[in-house]
ROTORTI-802583 format. One record per residue (C-alpha): residue number from 1; x, y, z. Coordinates in nm, 3 decimals. Example, Ala and Ser with C-alpha at 12.3 -4.5 7.8 and 13.67 -1.06 7.14 Angstrom:
2
<1; <1.230; -0.450; 0.780>>
<2; <1.367; -0.106; 0.714>>
***
This chain:
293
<1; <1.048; -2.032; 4.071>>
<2; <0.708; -2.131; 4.217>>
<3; <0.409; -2.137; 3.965>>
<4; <0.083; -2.020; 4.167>>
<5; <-0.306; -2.153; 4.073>>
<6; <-0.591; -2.151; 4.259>>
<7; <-0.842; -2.477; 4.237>>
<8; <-1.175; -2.481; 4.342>>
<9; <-1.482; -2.673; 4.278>>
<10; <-1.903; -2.628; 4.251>>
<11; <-2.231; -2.844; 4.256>>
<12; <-2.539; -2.705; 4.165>>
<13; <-2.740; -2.868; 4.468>>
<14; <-2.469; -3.050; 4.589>>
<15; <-2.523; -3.332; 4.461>>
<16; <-2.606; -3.203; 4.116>>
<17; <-2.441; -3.090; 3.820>>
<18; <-2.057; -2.988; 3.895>>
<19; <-1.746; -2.857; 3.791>>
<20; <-1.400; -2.790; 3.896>>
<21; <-1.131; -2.546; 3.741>>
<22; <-0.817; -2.417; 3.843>>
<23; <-0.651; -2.116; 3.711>>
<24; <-0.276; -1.963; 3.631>>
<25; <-0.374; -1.676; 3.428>>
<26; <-0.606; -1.662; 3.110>>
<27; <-0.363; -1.839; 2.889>>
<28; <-0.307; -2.140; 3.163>>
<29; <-0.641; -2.273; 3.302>>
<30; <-0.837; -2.548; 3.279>>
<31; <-1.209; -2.722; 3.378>>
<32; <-1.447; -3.025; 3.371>>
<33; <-1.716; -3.193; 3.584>>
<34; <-2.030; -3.423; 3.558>>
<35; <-2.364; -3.435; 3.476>>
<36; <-2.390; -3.508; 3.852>>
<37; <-2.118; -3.514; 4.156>>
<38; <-2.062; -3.304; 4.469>>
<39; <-1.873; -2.955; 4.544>>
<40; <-1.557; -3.193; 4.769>>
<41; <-1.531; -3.396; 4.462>>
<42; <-1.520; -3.035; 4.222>>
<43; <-1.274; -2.907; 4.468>>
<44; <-1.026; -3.228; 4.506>>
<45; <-1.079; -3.293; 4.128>>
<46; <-0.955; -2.970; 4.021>>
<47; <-0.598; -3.049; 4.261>>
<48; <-0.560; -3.337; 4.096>>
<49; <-0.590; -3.229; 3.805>>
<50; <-0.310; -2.956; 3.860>>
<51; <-0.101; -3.184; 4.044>>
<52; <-0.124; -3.423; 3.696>>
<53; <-0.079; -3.173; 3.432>>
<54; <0.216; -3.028; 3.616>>
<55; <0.394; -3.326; 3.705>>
<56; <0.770; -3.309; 3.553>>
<57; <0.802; -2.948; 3.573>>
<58; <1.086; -2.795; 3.735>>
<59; <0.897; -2.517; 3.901>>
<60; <0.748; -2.530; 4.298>>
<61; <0.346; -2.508; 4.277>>
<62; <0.159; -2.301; 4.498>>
<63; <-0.210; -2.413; 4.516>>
<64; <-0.466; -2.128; 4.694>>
<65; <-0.831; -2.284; 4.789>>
<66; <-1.086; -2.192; 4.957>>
<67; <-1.177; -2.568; 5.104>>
<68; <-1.008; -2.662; 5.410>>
<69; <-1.140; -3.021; 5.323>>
<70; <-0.922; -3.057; 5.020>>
<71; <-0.607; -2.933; 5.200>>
<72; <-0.683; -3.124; 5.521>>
<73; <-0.773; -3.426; 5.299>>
<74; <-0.428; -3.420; 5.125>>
<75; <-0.167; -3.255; 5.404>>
<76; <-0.342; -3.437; 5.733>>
<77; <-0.554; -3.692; 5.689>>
<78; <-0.466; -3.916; 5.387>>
<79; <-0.166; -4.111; 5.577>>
<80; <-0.385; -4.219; 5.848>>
<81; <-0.620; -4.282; 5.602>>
<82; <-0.395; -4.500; 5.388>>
<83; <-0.248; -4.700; 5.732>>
<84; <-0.633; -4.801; 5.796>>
<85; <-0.658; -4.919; 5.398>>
<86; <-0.883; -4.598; 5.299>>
<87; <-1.061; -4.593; 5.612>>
<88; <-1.163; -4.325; 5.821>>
<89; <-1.095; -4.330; 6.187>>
<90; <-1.442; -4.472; 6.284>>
<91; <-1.413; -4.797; 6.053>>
<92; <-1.630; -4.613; 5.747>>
<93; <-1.494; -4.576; 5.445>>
<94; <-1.316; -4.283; 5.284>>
<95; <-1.533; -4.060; 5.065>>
<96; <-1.398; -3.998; 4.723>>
<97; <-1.175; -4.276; 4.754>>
<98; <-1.081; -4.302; 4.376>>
<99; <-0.978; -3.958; 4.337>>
<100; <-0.807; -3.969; 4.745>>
<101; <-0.618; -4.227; 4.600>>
<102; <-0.519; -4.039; 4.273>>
<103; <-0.406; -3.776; 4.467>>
<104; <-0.190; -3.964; 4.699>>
<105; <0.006; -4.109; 4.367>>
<106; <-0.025; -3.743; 4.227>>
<107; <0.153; -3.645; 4.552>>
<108; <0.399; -3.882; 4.552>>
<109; <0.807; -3.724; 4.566>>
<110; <0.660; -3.394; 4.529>>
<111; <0.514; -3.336; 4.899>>
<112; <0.814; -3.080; 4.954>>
<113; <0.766; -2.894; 4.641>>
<114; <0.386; -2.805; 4.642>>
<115; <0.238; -2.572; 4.889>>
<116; <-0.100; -2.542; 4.961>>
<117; <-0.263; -2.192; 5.116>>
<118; <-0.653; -2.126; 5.270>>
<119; <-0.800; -1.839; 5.124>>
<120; <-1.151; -1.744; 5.241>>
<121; <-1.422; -1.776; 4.928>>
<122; <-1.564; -1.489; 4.794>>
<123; <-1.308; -1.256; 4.971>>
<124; <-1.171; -1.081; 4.658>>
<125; <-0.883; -1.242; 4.574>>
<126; <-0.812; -1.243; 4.219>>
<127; <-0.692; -1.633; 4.165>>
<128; <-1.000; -1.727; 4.346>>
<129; <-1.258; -1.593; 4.183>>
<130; <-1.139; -1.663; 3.831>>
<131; <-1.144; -2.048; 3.915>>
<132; <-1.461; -2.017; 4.064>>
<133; <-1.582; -1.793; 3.792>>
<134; <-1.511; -2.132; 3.546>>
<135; <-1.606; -2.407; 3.774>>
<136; <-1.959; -2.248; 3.833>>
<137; <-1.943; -2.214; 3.500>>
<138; <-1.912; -2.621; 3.424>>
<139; <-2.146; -2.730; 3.624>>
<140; <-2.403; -2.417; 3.468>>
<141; <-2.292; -2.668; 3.153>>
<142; <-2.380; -2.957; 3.232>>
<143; <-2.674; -2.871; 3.390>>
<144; <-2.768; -2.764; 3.033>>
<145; <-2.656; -3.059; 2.882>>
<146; <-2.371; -2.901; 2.717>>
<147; <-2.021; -2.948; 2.741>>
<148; <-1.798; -2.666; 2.943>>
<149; <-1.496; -2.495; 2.767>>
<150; <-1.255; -2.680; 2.880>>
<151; <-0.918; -2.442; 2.859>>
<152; <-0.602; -2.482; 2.738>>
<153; <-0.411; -2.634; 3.024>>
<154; <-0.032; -2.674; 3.047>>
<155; <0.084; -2.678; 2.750>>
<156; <0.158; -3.054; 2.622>>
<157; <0.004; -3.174; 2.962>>
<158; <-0.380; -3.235; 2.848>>
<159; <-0.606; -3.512; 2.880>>
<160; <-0.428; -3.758; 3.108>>
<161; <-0.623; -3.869; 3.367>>
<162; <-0.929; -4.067; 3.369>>
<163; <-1.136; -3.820; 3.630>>
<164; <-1.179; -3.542; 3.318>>
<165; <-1.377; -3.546; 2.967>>
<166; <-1.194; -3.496; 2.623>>
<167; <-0.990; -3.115; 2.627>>
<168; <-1.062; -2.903; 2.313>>
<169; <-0.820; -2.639; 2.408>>
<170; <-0.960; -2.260; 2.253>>
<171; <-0.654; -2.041; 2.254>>
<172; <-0.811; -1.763; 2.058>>
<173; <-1.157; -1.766; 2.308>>
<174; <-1.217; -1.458; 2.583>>
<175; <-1.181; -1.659; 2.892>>
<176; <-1.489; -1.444; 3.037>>
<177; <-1.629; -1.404; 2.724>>
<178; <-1.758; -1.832; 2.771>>
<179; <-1.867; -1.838; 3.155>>
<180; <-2.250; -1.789; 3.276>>
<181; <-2.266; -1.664; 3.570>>
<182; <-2.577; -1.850; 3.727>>
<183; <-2.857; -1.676; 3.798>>
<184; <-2.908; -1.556; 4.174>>
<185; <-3.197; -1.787; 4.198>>
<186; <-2.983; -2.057; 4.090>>
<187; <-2.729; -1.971; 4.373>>
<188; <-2.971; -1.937; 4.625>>
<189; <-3.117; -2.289; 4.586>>
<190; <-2.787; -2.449; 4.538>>
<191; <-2.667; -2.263; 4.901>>
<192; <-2.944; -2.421; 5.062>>
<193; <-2.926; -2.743; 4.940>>
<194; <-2.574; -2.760; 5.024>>
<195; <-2.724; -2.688; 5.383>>
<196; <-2.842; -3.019; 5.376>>
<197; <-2.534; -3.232; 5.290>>
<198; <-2.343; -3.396; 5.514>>
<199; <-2.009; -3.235; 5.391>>
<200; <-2.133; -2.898; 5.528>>
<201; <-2.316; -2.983; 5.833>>
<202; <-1.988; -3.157; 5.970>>
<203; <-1.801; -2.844; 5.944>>
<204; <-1.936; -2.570; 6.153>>
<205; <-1.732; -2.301; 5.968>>
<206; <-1.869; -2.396; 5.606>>
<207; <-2.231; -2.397; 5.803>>
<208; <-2.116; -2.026; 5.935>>
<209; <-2.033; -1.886; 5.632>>
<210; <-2.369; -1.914; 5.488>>
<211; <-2.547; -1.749; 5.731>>
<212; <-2.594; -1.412; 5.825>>
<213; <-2.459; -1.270; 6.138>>
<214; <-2.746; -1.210; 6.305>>
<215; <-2.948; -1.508; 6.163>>
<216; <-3.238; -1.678; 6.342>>
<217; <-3.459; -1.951; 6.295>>
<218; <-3.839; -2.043; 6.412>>
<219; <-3.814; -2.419; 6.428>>
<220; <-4.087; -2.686; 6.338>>
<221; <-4.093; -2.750; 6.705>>
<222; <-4.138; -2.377; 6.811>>
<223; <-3.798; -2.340; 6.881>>
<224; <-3.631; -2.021; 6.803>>
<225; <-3.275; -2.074; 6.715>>
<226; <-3.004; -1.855; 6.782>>
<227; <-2.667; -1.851; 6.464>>
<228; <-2.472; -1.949; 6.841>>
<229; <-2.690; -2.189; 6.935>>
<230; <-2.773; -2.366; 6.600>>
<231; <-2.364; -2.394; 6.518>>
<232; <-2.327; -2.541; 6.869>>
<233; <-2.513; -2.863; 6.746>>
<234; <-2.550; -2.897; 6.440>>
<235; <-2.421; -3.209; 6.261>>
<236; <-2.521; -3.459; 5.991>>
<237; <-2.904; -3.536; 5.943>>
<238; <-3.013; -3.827; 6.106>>
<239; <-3.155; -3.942; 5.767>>
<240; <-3.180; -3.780; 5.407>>
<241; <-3.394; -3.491; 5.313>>
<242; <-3.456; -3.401; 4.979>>
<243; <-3.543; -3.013; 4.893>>
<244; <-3.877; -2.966; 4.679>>
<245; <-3.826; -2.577; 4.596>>
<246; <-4.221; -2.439; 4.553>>
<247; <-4.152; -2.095; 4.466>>
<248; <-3.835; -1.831; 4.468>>
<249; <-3.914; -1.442; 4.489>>
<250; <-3.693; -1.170; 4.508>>
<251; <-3.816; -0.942; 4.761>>
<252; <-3.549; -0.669; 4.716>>
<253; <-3.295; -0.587; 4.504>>
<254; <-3.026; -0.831; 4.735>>
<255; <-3.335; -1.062; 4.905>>
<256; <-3.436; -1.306; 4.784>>
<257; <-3.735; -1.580; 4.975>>
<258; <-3.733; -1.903; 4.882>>
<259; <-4.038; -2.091; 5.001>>
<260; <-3.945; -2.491; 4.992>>
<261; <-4.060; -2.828; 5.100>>
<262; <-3.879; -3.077; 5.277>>
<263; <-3.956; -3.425; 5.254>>
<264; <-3.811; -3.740; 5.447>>
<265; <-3.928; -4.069; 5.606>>
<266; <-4.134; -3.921; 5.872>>
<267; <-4.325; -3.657; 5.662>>
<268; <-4.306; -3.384; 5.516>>
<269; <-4.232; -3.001; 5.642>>
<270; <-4.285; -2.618; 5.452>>
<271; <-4.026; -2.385; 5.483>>
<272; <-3.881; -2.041; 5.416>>
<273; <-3.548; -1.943; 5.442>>
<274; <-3.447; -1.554; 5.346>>
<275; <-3.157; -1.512; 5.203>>
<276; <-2.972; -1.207; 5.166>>
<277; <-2.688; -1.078; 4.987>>
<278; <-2.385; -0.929; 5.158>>
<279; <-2.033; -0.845; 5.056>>
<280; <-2.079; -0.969; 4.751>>
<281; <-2.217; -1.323; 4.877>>
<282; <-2.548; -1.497; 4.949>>
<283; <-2.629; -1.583; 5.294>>
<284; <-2.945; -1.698; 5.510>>
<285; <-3.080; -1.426; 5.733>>
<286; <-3.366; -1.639; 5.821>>
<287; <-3.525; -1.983; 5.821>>
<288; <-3.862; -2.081; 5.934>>
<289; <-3.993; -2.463; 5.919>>
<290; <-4.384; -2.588; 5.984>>
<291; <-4.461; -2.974; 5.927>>
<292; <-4.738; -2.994; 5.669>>
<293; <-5.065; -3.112; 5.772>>
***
Protein backbone atom coordinates (compact mmCIF):
# COMPACT_ATOMS: atom_id res chain seq x y z
CA UNK A 1 0.00 0.00 0.00
CA UNK A 2 1.29 3.56 -0.55
CA UNK A 3 0.30 6.18 2.17
CA UNK A 4 -0.22 9.69 0.29
CA UNK A 5 0.50 13.42 2.14
CA UNK A 6 1.01 16.49 0.78
CA UNK A 7 3.84 18.94 2.49
CA UNK A 8 4.10 22.39 1.96
CA UNK A 9 5.51 25.33 3.64
CA UNK A 10 4.80 29.47 4.25
CA UNK A 11 6.67 32.72 5.41
CA UNK A 12 4.90 35.65 6.13
CA UNK A 13 7.42 38.06 4.19
CA UNK A 14 9.68 35.53 3.39
CA UNK A 15 11.82 35.88 5.67
CA UNK A 16 9.33 36.24 8.49
CA UNK A 17 7.29 34.21 10.60
CA UNK A 18 6.79 30.50 9.05
CA UNK A 19 5.34 27.29 9.13
CA UNK A 20 5.27 24.00 7.49
CA UNK A 21 2.56 21.13 7.68
CA UNK A 22 1.88 18.16 5.87
CA UNK A 23 -1.33 16.35 5.78
CA UNK A 24 -2.86 12.53 5.49
CA UNK A 25 -6.31 13.23 6.44
CA UNK A 26 -7.70 15.09 9.61
CA UNK A 27 -6.74 12.39 11.99
CA UNK A 28 -2.92 12.20 10.49
CA UNK A 29 -1.34 15.69 10.11
CA UNK A 30 1.05 17.60 11.57
CA UNK A 31 2.85 21.42 11.77
CA UNK A 32 5.53 23.76 13.24
CA UNK A 33 7.74 26.70 12.23
CA UNK A 34 9.63 29.78 13.71
CA UNK A 35 9.29 32.98 14.93
CA UNK A 36 11.32 33.74 11.76
CA UNK A 37 12.60 31.46 8.63
CA UNK A 38 11.80 31.33 4.91
CA UNK A 39 8.92 29.57 2.71
CA UNK A 40 12.10 26.73 1.09
CA UNK A 41 12.89 26.06 4.63
CA UNK A 42 8.67 25.63 5.52
CA UNK A 43 8.48 23.53 2.47
CA UNK A 44 11.73 21.12 2.98
CA UNK A 45 10.94 21.12 6.77
CA UNK A 46 7.60 19.77 6.42
CA UNK A 47 9.38 16.55 4.04
CA UNK A 48 11.48 15.94 6.57
CA UNK A 49 9.40 15.85 8.89
CA UNK A 50 7.20 13.15 7.03
CA UNK A 51 10.09 11.33 5.91
CA UNK A 52 11.04 11.08 10.02
CA UNK A 53 7.79 10.28 11.48
CA UNK A 54 7.24 7.61 8.89
CA UNK A 55 10.42 5.97 8.92
CA UNK A 56 9.88 2.03 9.79
CA UNK A 57 6.62 1.74 8.25
CA UNK A 58 5.91 -0.85 5.84
CA UNK A 59 3.83 1.26 3.53
CA UNK A 60 5.31 3.27 0.10
CA UNK A 61 4.84 7.22 0.73
CA UNK A 62 3.62 9.38 -1.83
CA UNK A 63 4.56 13.06 -1.13
CA UNK A 64 2.43 15.85 -3.48
CA UNK A 65 4.05 19.59 -3.33
CA UNK A 66 3.68 22.34 -4.88
CA UNK A 67 7.66 23.43 -4.76
CA UNK A 68 9.72 22.18 -7.45
CA UNK A 69 12.70 23.35 -5.17
CA UNK A 70 12.04 20.79 -2.52
CA UNK A 71 11.68 17.91 -5.04
CA UNK A 72 14.58 19.10 -7.20
CA UNK A 73 16.56 19.68 -3.94
CA UNK A 74 16.04 16.03 -2.79
CA UNK A 75 15.63 13.82 -6.30
CA UNK A 76 18.43 16.00 -8.45
CA UNK A 77 20.54 18.03 -6.84
CA UNK A 78 21.58 16.75 -3.35
CA UNK A 79 24.23 14.02 -4.78
CA UNK A 80 26.11 16.56 -6.60
CA UNK A 81 25.69 18.55 -3.81
CA UNK A 82 27.06 16.03 -1.32
CA UNK A 83 30.23 15.03 -3.96
CA UNK A 84 31.23 18.94 -3.69
CA UNK A 85 30.86 18.64 0.45
CA UNK A 86 27.42 20.74 0.47
CA UNK A 87 28.41 22.93 -2.21
CA UNK A 88 26.63 24.23 -4.98
CA UNK A 89 28.02 24.06 -8.43
CA UNK A 90 29.54 27.62 -8.36
CA UNK A 91 31.74 27.02 -5.08
CA UNK A 92 28.82 28.75 -2.66
CA UNK A 93 27.45 26.99 -0.18
CA UNK A 94 24.22 25.02 0.01
CA UNK A 95 21.25 26.88 1.50
CA UNK A 96 19.50 25.08 4.25
CA UNK A 97 22.31 22.90 4.70
CA UNK A 98 21.23 21.46 8.16
CA UNK A 99 17.93 20.40 7.14
CA UNK A 100 19.59 19.25 3.19
CA UNK A 101 21.56 17.18 5.23
CA UNK A 102 18.67 15.76 7.44
CA UNK A 103 16.99 14.91 4.54
CA UNK A 104 19.68 13.08 2.82
CA UNK A 105 19.91 10.68 6.16
CA UNK A 106 15.99 10.81 6.16
CA UNK A 107 16.33 9.49 2.58
CA UNK A 108 18.66 7.05 3.12
CA UNK A 109 17.43 3.03 1.91
CA UNK A 110 14.16 4.44 1.23
CA UNK A 111 14.88 6.38 -2.21
CA UNK A 112 12.84 3.49 -4.03
CA UNK A 113 9.96 3.55 -1.76
CA UNK A 114 8.95 7.32 -1.61
CA UNK A 115 7.60 9.12 -4.55
CA UNK A 116 7.42 12.57 -4.89
CA UNK A 117 4.65 14.41 -7.40
CA UNK A 118 4.40 18.47 -8.56
CA UNK A 119 1.13 19.74 -8.07
CA UNK A 120 0.50 23.38 -9.05
CA UNK A 121 -0.46 25.64 -5.70
CA UNK A 122 -3.69 26.87 -5.34
CA UNK A 123 -5.09 24.57 -8.14
CA UNK A 124 -7.79 22.80 -6.07
CA UNK A 125 -6.45 19.83 -5.07
CA UNK A 126 -7.70 18.64 -1.88
CA UNK A 127 -4.20 17.37 -0.12
CA UNK A 128 -2.82 20.68 -1.06
CA UNK A 129 -4.77 23.01 0.29
CA UNK A 130 -5.34 21.35 3.64
CA UNK A 131 -1.46 21.51 4.28
CA UNK A 132 -1.35 24.85 3.20
CA UNK A 133 -4.48 25.69 5.03
CA UNK A 134 -2.18 24.64 8.45
CA UNK A 135 1.16 25.89 7.47
CA UNK A 136 -0.27 29.47 6.79
CA UNK A 137 -1.79 28.86 9.72
CA UNK A 138 1.74 28.44 11.87
CA UNK A 139 3.37 31.03 10.72
CA UNK A 140 -0.23 33.37 11.34
CA UNK A 141 1.02 31.84 15.02
CA UNK A 142 3.95 32.81 15.45
CA UNK A 143 3.58 35.94 14.06
CA UNK A 144 1.25 36.39 17.08
CA UNK A 145 3.51 35.07 19.41
CA UNK A 146 1.58 32.03 20.00
CA UNK A 147 2.27 28.59 19.50
CA UNK A 148 0.48 26.66 16.33
CA UNK A 149 -1.60 23.43 16.94
CA UNK A 150 0.64 21.20 16.27
CA UNK A 151 -1.50 17.83 15.17
CA UNK A 152 -1.41 14.53 16.03
CA UNK A 153 1.13 13.03 13.70
CA UNK A 154 1.76 9.31 13.16
CA UNK A 155 0.78 7.75 15.76
CA UNK A 156 3.86 6.84 18.22
CA UNK A 157 6.13 8.82 15.72
CA UNK A 158 6.10 12.47 17.47
CA UNK A 159 8.69 14.75 18.48
CA UNK A 160 11.89 13.29 17.04
CA UNK A 161 13.76 15.57 15.31
CA UNK A 162 15.47 18.60 16.40
CA UNK A 163 14.02 21.01 13.35
CA UNK A 164 10.28 21.01 15.28
CA UNK A 165 8.96 22.51 18.78
CA UNK A 166 7.34 20.23 21.54
CA UNK A 167 3.90 18.22 19.86
CA UNK A 168 0.76 18.51 22.06
CA UNK A 169 -1.24 16.24 19.92
CA UNK A 170 -5.40 17.43 20.15
CA UNK A 171 -7.29 14.40 18.96
CA UNK A 172 -10.67 15.71 19.95
CA UNK A 173 -9.90 19.47 18.09
CA UNK A 174 -11.80 20.44 14.50
CA UNK A 175 -8.79 20.50 12.35
CA UNK A 176 -10.42 23.75 10.62
CA UNK A 177 -11.99 24.72 13.53
CA UNK A 178 -7.90 26.05 14.82
CA UNK A 179 -6.50 27.65 11.44
CA UNK A 180 -6.71 31.61 10.63
CA UNK A 181 -6.82 32.17 7.48
CA UNK A 182 -4.66 35.46 7.10
CA UNK A 183 -6.15 38.33 6.17
CA UNK A 184 -5.94 39.34 2.33
CA UNK A 185 -3.84 42.23 3.32
CA UNK A 186 -1.61 39.97 5.03
CA UNK A 187 -1.27 37.83 1.78
CA UNK A 188 -0.79 40.58 -0.36
CA UNK A 189 2.27 41.96 1.47
CA UNK A 190 3.75 38.62 2.07
CA UNK A 191 3.39 37.93 -2.11
CA UNK A 192 5.31 40.89 -2.66
CA UNK A 193 7.88 40.53 -0.39
CA UNK A 194 8.50 37.16 -1.54
CA UNK A 195 9.06 39.14 -4.93
CA UNK A 196 12.05 40.29 -3.51
CA UNK A 197 13.88 37.11 -2.33
CA UNK A 198 16.31 35.52 -4.04
CA UNK A 199 14.52 32.05 -3.92
CA UNK A 200 11.82 33.47 -6.25
CA UNK A 201 13.62 35.70 -8.53
CA UNK A 202 15.89 32.63 -9.57
CA UNK A 203 12.98 30.75 -10.71
CA UNK A 204 11.11 32.38 -13.46
CA UNK A 205 8.04 30.11 -13.00
CA UNK A 206 7.56 30.97 -9.14
CA UNK A 207 8.10 34.83 -10.49
CA UNK A 208 5.17 33.88 -13.21
CA UNK A 209 2.82 32.64 -11.02
CA UNK A 210 2.40 35.78 -9.17
CA UNK A 211 1.65 37.88 -11.79
CA UNK A 212 -1.16 38.47 -13.82
CA UNK A 213 -1.29 37.57 -17.40
CA UNK A 214 -1.38 40.63 -18.80
CA UNK A 215 0.78 42.43 -16.14
CA UNK A 216 2.88 45.55 -16.81
CA UNK A 217 5.14 47.67 -15.10
CA UNK A 218 6.24 51.59 -15.37
CA UNK A 219 9.81 51.36 -14.17
CA UNK A 220 11.84 53.93 -12.02
CA UNK A 221 13.76 54.49 -15.17
CA UNK A 222 10.65 55.08 -17.44
CA UNK A 223 10.72 51.81 -18.66
CA UNK A 224 7.55 50.06 -19.31
CA UNK A 225 7.89 46.41 -18.76
CA UNK A 226 6.22 43.82 -20.52
CA UNK A 227 5.20 40.05 -18.03
CA UNK A 228 7.56 38.62 -21.40
CA UNK A 229 10.03 40.91 -21.11
CA UNK A 230 10.43 41.28 -17.27
CA UNK A 231 10.59 37.12 -16.93
CA UNK A 232 13.25 37.21 -19.68
CA UNK A 233 15.71 38.89 -17.14
CA UNK A 234 14.91 38.84 -14.14
CA UNK A 235 17.22 37.32 -11.52
CA UNK A 236 18.53 37.93 -7.99
CA UNK A 237 18.90 41.66 -6.78
CA UNK A 238 22.14 42.95 -7.08
CA UNK A 239 21.92 43.91 -3.36
CA UNK A 240 19.10 43.67 -0.59
CA UNK A 241 15.96 45.67 -0.51
CA UNK A 242 13.89 45.83 2.32
CA UNK A 243 9.92 46.59 1.81
CA UNK A 244 8.55 49.60 4.04
CA UNK A 245 4.66 48.99 3.32
CA UNK A 246 3.02 52.85 3.72
CA UNK A 247 -0.45 52.06 3.18
CA UNK A 248 -2.76 48.93 1.80
CA UNK A 249 -6.34 49.74 0.28
CA UNK A 250 -8.70 47.58 -1.16
CA UNK A 251 -9.97 49.15 -4.17
CA UNK A 252 -12.54 46.45 -5.09
CA UNK A 253 -13.96 43.64 -3.76
CA UNK A 254 -10.72 41.29 -5.34
CA UNK A 255 -8.10 44.58 -5.67
CA UNK A 256 -6.32 45.41 -3.54
CA UNK A 257 -3.22 48.62 -3.92
CA UNK A 258 -0.54 48.47 -1.90
CA UNK A 259 1.50 51.65 -1.92
CA UNK A 260 5.23 50.71 -0.49
CA UNK A 261 8.70 51.99 -0.12
CA UNK A 262 11.75 50.43 -1.07
CA UNK A 263 14.86 51.16 0.51
CA UNK A 264 18.57 49.97 -0.31
CA UNK A 265 22.15 51.34 -0.43
CA UNK A 266 21.64 53.74 -3.16
CA UNK A 267 18.33 55.36 -1.94
CA UNK A 268 15.27 54.98 -1.62
CA UNK A 269 12.19 54.43 -4.27
CA UNK A 270 7.92 54.70 -3.84
CA UNK A 271 5.97 52.18 -5.31
CA UNK A 272 2.61 50.66 -6.13
CA UNK A 273 1.94 47.39 -7.14
CA UNK A 274 -1.98 46.27 -7.81
CA UNK A 275 -2.75 43.20 -7.01
CA UNK A 276 -5.64 41.33 -8.01
CA UNK A 277 -7.35 38.28 -7.19
CA UNK A 278 -7.98 35.51 -9.69
CA UNK A 279 -8.96 31.88 -9.50
CA UNK A 280 -8.93 31.93 -6.18
CA UNK A 281 -5.24 33.45 -5.88
CA UNK A 282 -3.52 36.83 -5.49
CA UNK A 283 -1.51 38.09 -8.26
CA UNK A 284 0.19 41.52 -9.43
CA UNK A 285 -1.60 43.16 -12.31
CA UNK A 286 0.56 46.12 -11.98
CA UNK A 287 3.70 47.68 -10.53
CA UNK A 288 4.86 51.17 -10.79
CA UNK A 289 8.30 52.44 -9.09
CA UNK A 290 9.51 56.40 -8.74
CA UNK A 291 12.86 57.08 -6.70
CA UNK A 292 11.98 59.47 -3.90
CA UNK A 293 13.30 62.85 -4.01
Amino acid sequence: MTLVAAADGSALGNPGPAGWAWYVDDDCWASGGWPHGTNNMGELTAVLDLLQQTAGIEDDLRVICDSTYAIKAIREWMPGWKRRGWKKGDGKPVANVEIMKALDAAMDGRRDRVAFEWVKGHSGHPLNEAADKLANAAALAFQNGEQPAHGPGIAGRRGEHAFEVTRQPEPDADLFSLVEEPSDEDTVVALERSLLTDDVRADPAAVAALLHPDWEEIGQSGRHWSREELLAEIGPLDEALSLEVLGIDRVGDDTLLLVWRSVRGTGSTLRSSLWVKASGRWVQRFHQGTPEA
